[in-house]
C-alpha positions in Angstrom: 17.1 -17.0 -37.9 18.6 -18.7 -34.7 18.7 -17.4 -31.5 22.2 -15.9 -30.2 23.5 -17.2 -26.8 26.3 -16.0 -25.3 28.5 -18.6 -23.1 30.9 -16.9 -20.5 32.4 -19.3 -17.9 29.7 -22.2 -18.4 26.4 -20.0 -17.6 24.1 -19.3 -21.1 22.7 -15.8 -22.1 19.9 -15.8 -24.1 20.5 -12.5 -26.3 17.2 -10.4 -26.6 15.1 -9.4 -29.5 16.7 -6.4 -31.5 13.9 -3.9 -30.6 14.3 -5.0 -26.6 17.7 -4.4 -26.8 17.5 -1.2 -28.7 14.8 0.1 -26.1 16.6 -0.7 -22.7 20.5 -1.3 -24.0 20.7 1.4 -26.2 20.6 5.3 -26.4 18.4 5.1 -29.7 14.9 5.7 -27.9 16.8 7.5 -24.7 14.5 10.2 -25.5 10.9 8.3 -25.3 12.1 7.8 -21.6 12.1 11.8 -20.8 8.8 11.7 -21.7 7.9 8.9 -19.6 10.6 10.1 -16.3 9.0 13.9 -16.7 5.0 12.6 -16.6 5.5 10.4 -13.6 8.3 12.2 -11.6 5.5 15.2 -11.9 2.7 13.0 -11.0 4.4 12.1 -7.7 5.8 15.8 -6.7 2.3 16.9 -7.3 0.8 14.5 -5.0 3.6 15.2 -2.8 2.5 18.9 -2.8 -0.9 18.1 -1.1 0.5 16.2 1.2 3.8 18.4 2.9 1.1 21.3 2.3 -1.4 19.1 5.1 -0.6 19.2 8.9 -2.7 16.3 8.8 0.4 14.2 6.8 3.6 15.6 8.2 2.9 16.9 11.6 0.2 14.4 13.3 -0.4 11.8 11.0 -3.7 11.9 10.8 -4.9 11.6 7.1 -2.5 8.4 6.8 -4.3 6.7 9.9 -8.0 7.2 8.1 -7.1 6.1 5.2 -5.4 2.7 7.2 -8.3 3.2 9.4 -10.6 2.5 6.0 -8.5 0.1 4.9 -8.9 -2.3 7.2 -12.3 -2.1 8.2 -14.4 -5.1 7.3 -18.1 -3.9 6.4 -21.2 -5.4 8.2 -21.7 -8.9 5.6 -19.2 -7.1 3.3 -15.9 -7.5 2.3 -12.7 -5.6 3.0 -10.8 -3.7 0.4 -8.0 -5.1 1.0 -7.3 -8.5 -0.3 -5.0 -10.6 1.6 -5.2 -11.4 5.5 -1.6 -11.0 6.0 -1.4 -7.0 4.6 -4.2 -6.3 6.5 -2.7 -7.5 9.9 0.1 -5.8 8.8 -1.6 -2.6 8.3 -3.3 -3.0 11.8 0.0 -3.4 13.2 1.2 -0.2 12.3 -2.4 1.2 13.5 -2.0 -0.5 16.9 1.7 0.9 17.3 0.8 4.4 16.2 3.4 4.1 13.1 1.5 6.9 10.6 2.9 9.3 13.0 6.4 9.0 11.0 5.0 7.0 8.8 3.1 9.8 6.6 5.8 12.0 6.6 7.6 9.0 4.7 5.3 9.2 2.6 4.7 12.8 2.0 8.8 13.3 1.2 9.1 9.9 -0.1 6.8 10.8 -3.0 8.6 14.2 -3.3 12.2 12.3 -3.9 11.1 10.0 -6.0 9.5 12.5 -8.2 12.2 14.9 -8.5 14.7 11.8 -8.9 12.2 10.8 -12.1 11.8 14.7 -13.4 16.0 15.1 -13.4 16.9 11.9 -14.0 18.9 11.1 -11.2 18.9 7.3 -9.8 16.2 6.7 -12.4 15.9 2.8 -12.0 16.1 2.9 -8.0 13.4 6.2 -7.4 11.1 3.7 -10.3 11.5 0.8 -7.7 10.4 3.2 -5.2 7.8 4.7 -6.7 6.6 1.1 -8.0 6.5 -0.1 -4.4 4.3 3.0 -3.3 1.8 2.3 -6.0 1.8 -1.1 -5.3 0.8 -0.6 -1.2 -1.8 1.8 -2.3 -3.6 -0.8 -4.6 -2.9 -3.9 -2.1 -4.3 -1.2 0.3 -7.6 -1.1 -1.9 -6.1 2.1 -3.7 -7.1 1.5 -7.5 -7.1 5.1 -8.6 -4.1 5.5 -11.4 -1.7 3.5 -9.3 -2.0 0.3 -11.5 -0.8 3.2 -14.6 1.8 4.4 -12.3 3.0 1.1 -11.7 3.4 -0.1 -15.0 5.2 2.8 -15.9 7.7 2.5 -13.1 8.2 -1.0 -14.1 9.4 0.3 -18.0 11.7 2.9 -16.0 12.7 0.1 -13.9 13.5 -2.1 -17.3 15.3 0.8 -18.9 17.6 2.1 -15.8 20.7 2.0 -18.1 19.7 4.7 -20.4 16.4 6.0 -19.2 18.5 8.7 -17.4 20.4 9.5 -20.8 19.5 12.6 -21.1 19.5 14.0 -17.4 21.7 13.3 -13.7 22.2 9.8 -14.8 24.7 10.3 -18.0 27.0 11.5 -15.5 26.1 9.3 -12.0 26.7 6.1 -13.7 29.9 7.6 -15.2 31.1 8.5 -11.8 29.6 5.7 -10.0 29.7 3.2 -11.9 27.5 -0.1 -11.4 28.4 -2.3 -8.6 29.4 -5.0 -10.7 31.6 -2.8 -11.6 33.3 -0.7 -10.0 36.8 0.8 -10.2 38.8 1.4 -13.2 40.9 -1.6 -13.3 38.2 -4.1 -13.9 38.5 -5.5 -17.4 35.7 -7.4 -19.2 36.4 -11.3 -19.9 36.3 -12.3 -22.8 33.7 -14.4 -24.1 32.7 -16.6 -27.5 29.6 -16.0 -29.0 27.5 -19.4 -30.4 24.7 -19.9 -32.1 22.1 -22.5 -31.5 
């Protein structure tokens, strides 16, 4: 069978495979991504939890600056946990300039938002991204844990934005909203001829 392109205003579009565009174009597996939304979202509200619950996180900071602390210590003949020179300047930056202060509680409520945004379904692709860049600090921070799970799951969310929040917020945001390619009710789609190779 040849592959379908699309050409609209001289620029090709390779069409995906049927069972990629069923999965992320479609509403016919909406429901595999409550699954996936509900698991996450509550992993991050729970971490949240023992977080917003710790003086240590949103009031002084502390528990963010060990763990940076940790982070960037180089062992006696060892090696440091995290990999590349340039994040760990940057993470002694934000040491040296007393940035866990304000930057735990970021973290603390950012991990709260981004669950509940995952658990309703609100903003699904854009609390994935967030939640996707969290897990990715953590590991480049030397934080394996489940973050490399996380991650990958975030990225599916991040894949499916269009109808991973089917069946929650997102069926009516993006109704409202729109997409900001867009936006307004006047915009028309162009028409375009369908070839195939």
């Amino acid at each position: 069978m040849p592959i379908r392109t699309i050409v609209d205003h001289g620029h090709i579009t390779i069409e995906d495979p049927p069972f990629v565009h069923a999965l992320f174009n479609t509403t016919t597996f909406a429901w595999i991504f409550v699954f996936i939304r509900g698991w996450l979202g509550w992993q991050w509200v729970e971490a949240s939890m023992h977080k917003i619950g710790d003086p240590k996180w949103v009031a002084t900071g502390e528990a963010l600056k060990g763990y940076w602390t940790k982070a960037v210590t180089i062992p006696a003949g060892g090696k440091s946990v995290i990999a590349f020179d340039w994040y760990r300047s940057f993470i002694q930056f934000m040491l040296d300039t007393g940035s866990y202060t304000w930057f735990a509680k970021l973290v603390a409520y950012g991990e709260l938002l981004i669950g509940i945004g995952l658990i309703i379904g609100a903003f699904v692709g854009i609390a994935a991204f967030f939640g996707a860049f969290m897990n990715l600090n953590f590991i480049m921070a030397g934080s394996a844990s489940s973050n490399g799970l996380l991650f990958a799951l975030a990225v599916i969310l991040i894949l499916a934005w269009k109808v991973a929040g089917y069946y929650g917020v997102d069926f009516y945001l993006l109704r409202i909203l729109g997409v900001p390619w867009k936006m307004g009710p006047s915009r028309r789609p162009q028409p375009v001829s369908v070839a195939a190779d």
